[in-house]
N, C-alpha and C positions, 0 to 999 in steps of 0.2 A: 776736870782740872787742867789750866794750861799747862802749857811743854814747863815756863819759868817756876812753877812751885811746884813741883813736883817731888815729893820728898822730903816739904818742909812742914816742919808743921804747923797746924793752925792760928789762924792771929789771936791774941787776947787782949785781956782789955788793956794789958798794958803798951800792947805796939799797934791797938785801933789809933794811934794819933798820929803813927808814920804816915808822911803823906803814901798817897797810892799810886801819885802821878811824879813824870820830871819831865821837864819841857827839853826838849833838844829842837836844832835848827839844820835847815837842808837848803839848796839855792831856793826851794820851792814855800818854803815858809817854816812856821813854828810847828811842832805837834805836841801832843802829849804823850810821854810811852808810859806804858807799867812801869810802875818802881824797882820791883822786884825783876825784872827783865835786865837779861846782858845782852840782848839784843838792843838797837837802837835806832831810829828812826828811816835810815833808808830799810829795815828788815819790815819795819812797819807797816810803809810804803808797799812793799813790794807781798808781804802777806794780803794786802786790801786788795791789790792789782792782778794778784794772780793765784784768784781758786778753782786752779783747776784741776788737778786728780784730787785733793786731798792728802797727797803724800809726801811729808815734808823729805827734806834731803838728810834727815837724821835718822829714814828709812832704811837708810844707805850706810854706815856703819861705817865702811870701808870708806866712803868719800868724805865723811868727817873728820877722821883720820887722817888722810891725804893731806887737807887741806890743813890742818893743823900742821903735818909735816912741812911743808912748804913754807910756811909762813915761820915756824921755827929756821928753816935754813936760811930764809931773806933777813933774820935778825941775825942770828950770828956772822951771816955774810958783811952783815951793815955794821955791826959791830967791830969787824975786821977792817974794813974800809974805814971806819972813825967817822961814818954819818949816821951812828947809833949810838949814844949813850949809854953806860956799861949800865947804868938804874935802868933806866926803861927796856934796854933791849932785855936783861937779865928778866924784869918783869913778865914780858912777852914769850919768853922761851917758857919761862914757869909756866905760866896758863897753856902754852899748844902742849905741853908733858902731858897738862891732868888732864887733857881734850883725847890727848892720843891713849891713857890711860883709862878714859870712858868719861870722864866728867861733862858734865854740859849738853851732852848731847841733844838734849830738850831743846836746848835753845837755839838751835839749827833749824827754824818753822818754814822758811819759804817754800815753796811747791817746785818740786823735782824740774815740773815743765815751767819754765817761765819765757819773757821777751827777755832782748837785753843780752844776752850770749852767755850767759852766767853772770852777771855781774850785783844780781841781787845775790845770789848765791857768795860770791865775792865780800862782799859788803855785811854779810851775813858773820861771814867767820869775823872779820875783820874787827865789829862792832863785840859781838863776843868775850875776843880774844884784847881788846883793848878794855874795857870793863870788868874783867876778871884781871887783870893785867893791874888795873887802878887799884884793885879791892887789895893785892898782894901789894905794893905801893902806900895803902893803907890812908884811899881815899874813895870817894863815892863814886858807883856808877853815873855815867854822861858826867862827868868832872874830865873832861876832853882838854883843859888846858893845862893838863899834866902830862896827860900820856892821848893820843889823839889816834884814830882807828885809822887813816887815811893818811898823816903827816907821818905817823909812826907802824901800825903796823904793817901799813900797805907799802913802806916807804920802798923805792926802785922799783916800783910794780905796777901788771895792770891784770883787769880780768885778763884780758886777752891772754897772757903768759901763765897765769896761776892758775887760772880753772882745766884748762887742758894739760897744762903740767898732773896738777892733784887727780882728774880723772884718769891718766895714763898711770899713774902710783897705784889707785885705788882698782884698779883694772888687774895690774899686775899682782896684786896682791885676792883678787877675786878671782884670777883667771888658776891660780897656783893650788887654791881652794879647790876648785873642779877636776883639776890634772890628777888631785890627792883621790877624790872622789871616783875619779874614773878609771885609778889603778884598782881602788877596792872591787867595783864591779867588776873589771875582768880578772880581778883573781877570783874572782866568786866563779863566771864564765868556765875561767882554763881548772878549776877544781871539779867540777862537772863534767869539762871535757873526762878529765881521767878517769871519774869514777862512771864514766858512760864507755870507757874505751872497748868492751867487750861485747858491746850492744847492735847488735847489729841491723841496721832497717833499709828503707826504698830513700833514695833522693827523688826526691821531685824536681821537675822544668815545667814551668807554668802548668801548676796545677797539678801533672799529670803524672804516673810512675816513670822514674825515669833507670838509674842504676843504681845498685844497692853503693851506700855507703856505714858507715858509725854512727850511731848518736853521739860518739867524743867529738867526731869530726866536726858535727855540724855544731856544736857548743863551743869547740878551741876556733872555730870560724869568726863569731861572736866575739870573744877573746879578742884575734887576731885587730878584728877590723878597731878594737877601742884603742888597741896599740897603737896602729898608724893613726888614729884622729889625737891620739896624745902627742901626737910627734908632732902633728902640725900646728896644736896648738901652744906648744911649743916654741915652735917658732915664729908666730905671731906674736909670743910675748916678746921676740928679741925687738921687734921692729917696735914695740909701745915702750921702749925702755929709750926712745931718743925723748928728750923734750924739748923745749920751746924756751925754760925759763929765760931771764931777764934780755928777753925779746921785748917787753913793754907793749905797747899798744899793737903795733903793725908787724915788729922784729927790727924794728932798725935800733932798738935799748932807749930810745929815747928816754931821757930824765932819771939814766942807771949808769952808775960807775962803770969803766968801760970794763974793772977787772969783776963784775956782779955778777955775770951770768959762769964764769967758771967757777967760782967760789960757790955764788950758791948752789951750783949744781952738784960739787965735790961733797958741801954739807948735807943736800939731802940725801946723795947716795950713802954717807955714812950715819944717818938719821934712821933712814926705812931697810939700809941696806939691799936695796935693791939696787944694779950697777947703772945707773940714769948714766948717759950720755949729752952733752950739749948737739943740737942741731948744725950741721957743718953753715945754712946757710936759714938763720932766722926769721928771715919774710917770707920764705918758701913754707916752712914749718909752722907759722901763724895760720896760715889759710888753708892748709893742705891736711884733709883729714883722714886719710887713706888710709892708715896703720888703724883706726877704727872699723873700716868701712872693711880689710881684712882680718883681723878680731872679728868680725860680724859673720864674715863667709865661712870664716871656720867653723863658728858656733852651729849657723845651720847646717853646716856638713854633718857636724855631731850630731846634729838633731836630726833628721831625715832618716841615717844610719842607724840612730841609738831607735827610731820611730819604727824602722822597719825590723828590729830585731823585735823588738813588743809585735809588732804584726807577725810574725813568725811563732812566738811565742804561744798566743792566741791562738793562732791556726794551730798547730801541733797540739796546743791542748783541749779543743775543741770537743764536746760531745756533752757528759762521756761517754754516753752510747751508741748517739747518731750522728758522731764527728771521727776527725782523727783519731782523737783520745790515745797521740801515741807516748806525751809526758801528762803529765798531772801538776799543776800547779798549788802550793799551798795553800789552801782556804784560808781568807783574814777577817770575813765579816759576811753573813745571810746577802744573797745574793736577789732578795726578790720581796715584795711585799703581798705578792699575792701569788707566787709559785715556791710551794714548800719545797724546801732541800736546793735548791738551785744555789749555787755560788757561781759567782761573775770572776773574770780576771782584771781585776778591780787597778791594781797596780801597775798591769802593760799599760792600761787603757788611762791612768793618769798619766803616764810618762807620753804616750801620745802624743796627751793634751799640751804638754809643757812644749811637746815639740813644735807643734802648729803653732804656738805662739813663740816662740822663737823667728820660728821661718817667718813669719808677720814680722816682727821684728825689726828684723836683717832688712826686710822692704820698706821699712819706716829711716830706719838708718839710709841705704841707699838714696832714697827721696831726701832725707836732710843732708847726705853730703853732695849731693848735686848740686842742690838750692846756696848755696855757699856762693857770696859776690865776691871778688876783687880781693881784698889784702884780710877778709875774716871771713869763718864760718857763723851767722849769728844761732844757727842753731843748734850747739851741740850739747845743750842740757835735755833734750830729748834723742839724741844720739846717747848721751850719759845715762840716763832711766832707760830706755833701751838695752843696753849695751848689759847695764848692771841686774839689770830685770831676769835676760838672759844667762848670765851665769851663776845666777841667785838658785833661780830656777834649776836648771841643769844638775846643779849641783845636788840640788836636793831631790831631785831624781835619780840621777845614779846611785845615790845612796840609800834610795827607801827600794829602787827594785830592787838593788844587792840584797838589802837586809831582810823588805818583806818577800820577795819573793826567789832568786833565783837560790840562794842558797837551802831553799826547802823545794826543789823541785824534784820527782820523783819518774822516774821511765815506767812506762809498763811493757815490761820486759817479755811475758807473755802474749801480748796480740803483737809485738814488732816482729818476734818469732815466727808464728804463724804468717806476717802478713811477708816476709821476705820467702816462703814456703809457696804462697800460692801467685807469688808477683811474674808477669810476664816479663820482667826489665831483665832480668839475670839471662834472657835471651841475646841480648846486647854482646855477651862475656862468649857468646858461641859464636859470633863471626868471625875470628878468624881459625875456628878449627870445624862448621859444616859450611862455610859460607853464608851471606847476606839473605840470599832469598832462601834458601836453606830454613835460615834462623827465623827467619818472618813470616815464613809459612807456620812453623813450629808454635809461633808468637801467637800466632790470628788462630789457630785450631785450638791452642789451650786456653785464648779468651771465650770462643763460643760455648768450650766443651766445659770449663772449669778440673779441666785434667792439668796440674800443673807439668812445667815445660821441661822437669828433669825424667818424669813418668812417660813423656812422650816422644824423645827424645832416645830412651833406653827401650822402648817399644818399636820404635822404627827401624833401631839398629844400626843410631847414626853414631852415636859413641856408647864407648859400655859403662855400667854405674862407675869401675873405678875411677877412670878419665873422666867423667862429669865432678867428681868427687874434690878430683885436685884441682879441675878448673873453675869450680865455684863454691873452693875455698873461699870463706872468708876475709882472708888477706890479701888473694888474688884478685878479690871481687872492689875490696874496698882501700886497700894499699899494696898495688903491685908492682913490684919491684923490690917491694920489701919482707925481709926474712922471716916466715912465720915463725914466730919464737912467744906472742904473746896466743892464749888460747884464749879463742873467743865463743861465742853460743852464738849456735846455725841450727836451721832448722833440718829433721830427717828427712833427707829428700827422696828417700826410700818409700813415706809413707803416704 
C-alpha cells in the first residue's frame, strides 16, 4: 500500500472514474503524480532520485513534527507582517495542527539521506502542507493557483533556514525523550545500589582482586555515572535551542521581512514550547554545525559508558559456575539452540550493540560536519538520520535494560561471602598497622598456602583476632571514615 492511501478505503466502481493521475509542473517539465497524493511533484522527483536507505523521513516522527511546527510559525509570522492572507495562512496553520497531531505522516516519503541539504525534505512538507491546505479551502489537490506550496507556504523561507531550524526542534524534543529514559535506568541502578548495600565483595583493577568494596557501591557507581551523562546532555540541548530561522538561504534574510525572523522565532517557541532563541549572527549559524557535532559527542559519551556498564554487567554475571557468577541476571529467552539450559545476557549485549552504532555514528556526523563548504552545510540530512538514529536508539535502550533487565537482577550473596573470606586484597587494609612488606609477605603465603590472611596473620602473632576484627570491619574495609551504624554480612574470619 503507498504511504498516500493508507487508511482509505478501497476504490469502487463508483470512484473507478476519478482520474488516478494530476499533472503538475517543475522548471524541469510536466509529471504525473498520484491523485490521491498530498505530496507533489518536486516529492516525486526526489523519491525517483533518492533510493537510498529506504527510510522515508516519516521514520522520524519527531522531524515531521518540527517541520510542521515551523512552517506553522512562518504563517502566522507572515500573517502578522500582512504578507499572508488571513484565508490561506489560516488554511496552512490547520493543516501543520493535524500534521503535528499525527495526520499525514505517510506522506512525508523522501529518503532520510538525500542530495540537496534537505530541501527535497523541504519541499516535501511544503507540497503536503499546501494540498491539505487547499482541501480545507475546499479545493483540489495541485490546484496551486489558490493556495501555492513555494509562494505561500514556503513564503520568507528557505531550506537552508527551515530544515536545520525543524531538526534542532525535533532533536530537542528526541533528546528530552532519552534524558526521561535515562533517569528511569538509574533509578533502576541507585534501587539496587540500596538493596545490595549490605553485600559485601572484592573490587577488581584490571582483572585482578583488588580491595573489598559493596555490591551497592559498585551499582550507585552505575547510577552515579548516568547522572553526569544527563547533565551533559543537558546541556547540549541548551546550545540546539539557538536557530537560524529566517536567515533565508545563506543568513543574510534575504527575500524575509526584516522583522520575520523574531516573530517567527517567538511563534515557534510558543508552538513547540520549547525556549528557541534567534542566532546573534545568521550567516555564522547557516554553515556552522557545531551544536550537532556536540549533541553527537555527548551521545557517544553515553554510549561507550552506558556499553561499559553492559560489559560489567556480563562480567559479574558470568558462569554460573565457571565464571564470576557474583550477580545473576534475569533470564528472558533459552539461550542456545543446541546447549540445553544455557541462557545468554541477551539485553547488555543489545545495548552494546546500539552503542557501537552510535559511536559509528558520531564519526559519520564528524566526517559530514567537516565536509561542510563556505556559507552551507549540504549535508545534514544524514547528520539528521544520524543524529535521530542515535537517540531513537539510546532511548530504547535505557529503557529495555531498565525494564528487562537491571530491575530483576539478583546477588549471590553466598559465594561473594565466602569469596571476600578467602581474598588476599583485605591484605591491603593491614598496611598501615604490620607494615607493607609485613602485609605482602602475609599476601604471597596465603596465595600459595590457601590459608586465608586473617588465619595467618593471628598465627604469626602479628595482631590478635580482636584488632583484625575492627580493622576489617566491613565499613572500614569498604567506607572508612564512616560510622558503622548500617550492619552488614562479613564473612567468619575465624573459620
Amino acid at each position: 500500500m503507498s504511504p498516500h492511501s493508507e487508511g482509505r478505503p478501497a476504490a469502487t466502481a463508483a470512484t473507478d472514474a476519478r482520474p488516478t493521475f494530476r499533472s503538475e509542473h517543475d522548471l524541469l517539465g510536466d509529471r504525473e503524480v498520484p491523485a490521491a497524493a498530498y505530496y507533489g511533484i518536486h516529492t516525486l522527483r526526489a523519491v525517483e532520485n533518492f533510493p537510498i536507505t529506504g527510510t522515508p523521513i516519516a521514520a522520524y516522527p519527531d522531524l515531521v513534527v518540527a517541520l510542521a511546527c515551523v512552517k506553522q510559525a512562518a504563517a502566522r509570522a507572515n500573517l502578522e507582517l500582512g504578507l499572508l492572507d488571513r484565508t490561506r495562512a489560516e488554511a496552512i496553520i490547520t493543516a501543520c495542527e493535524e500534521i503535528r497531531a499525527g495526520g499525514l505522516h505517510g506522506e512525508f516519503v523522501v529518503d532520510v539521506i538525500q542530495g540537496g541539504a534537505g530541501t527535497s525534505t523541504n519541499m516535501n512538507a511544503n507540497e503536503v502542507i499546501a494540498n491539505r491546505a487547499l482541501e480545507v479551502l475546499g479545493h483540489p489537490r495541485g490546484a496551486y493557483k489558490h493556495l501555492h506550496p513555494l509562494e505561500d507556504v514556503n513564503a520568507g523561507q528557505s531550506t537552508n533556514d527551515v530544515y536545520p531550524t525543524a531538526l534542532n526542534v525535533a532533536l530537542h524534543v528526541a533528546a528530552h525523550r532519552l534524558l526521561d529514559a535515562m533517569a528511569l535506568l538509574q533509578q533502576a541502578f541507585a534501587a539496587k545500589a540500596e538493596e545490595f548495600t549490605d553485600v559485601l565483595k572484592i573490587g577488581r583493577t584490571q582483572l585482578q582482586d583488588a580491595v573489598p568494596m559493596t555490591l551497592g557501591q559498585e551499582f550507585a557507581a552505575f547510577a552515579l555515572m548516568l547522572d553526569e551523562d544527563r547533565r551533559r546532555l543537558g546541556e547540549a540541548c541548551e546550545l540546539i535551542r539557538e536557530i537560524n530561522l529566517g536567515g533565508t538561504a545563506i543568513g543574510t534574510g534575504l527575500n524575509a521581512h526584516p522583522s520575520y525572523a523574531a516573530l517567527a522565532c517567538r511563534h515557534l517557541a510558543e508552538i513547540t514550547g520549547i525556549p528557541v532563541t534567534t542566532a546573534g549572527d545568521l550567516v555564522e549559524a547557516t554553515q556552522d554545525v557545531g551544536a550537532f557535532v556536540q549533541l553527537s559527542g555527548v551521545l557517544k559519551r553515553i554510549a561507550v559508558k552506558l556499553s561499559k556498564t553492559c560489559n560489567d554487567l556480563r562480567l559479574l554475571s558470568c558462569g554460573p559456575r565457571a565464571g564470576f557468577g557474583e550477580i545473576n541476571l534475569p533470564p528472558v529467552q533459552a539461550g542456545s539452540s543446541i546447549m540445553p539450559g544455557k541462557v545468554n545476557p541477551v539485553i547488555p549485549e543489545v545495548v552494546n550493540q546500539i552503542a557501537f552504532e552510535v559511536i559509528g555514528n558520531d564519526v559519520t556526523i564528524t566526517f559530514a560536519a567537516e565536509a561542510g563548504q563556505l556559507q552551507l552545510n549540504a549535508f545534514e540530512p544524514v547528520i539528521a538520520h544520524s543524529l535521530l538514529k542515535s537517540l531513537t536508539h539510546l532511548r530504547a535502550g535505557c529503557l529495555t535494560l531498565a525494564e528487562r533487565c537491571v530491575v530483576g537482577i539478583t546477588a549471590n550473596r553466598e559465594h561473594l561471602f565466602h569469596q571476600v573470606g578467602r581474598s588476599i586484597g583485605i591484605a591491603t587494609a593491614l598496611n598501615p598497622h604490620i607494615g607493607y612488606e609485613q602485609a605482602t609477605a602475609v599476601a604471597q603465603e596465603a596465595l600459595v598456602t590457601g590459608t586465608t590472611v586473617f588465619d595467618l596473620v593471628v598465627a604469626k602473632g602479628l595482631l590478635s583476632s580482636e584488632q583484625l576484627r575492627e580493622i576489617l570491619h566491613p565499613d572500614n574495609l569498604a567506607r572508612p571514615g564512616i560510622s558503622r551504624t548500617v550492619p552488614v554480612q562479613r564473612p567468619d574470619r575465624d573459620s
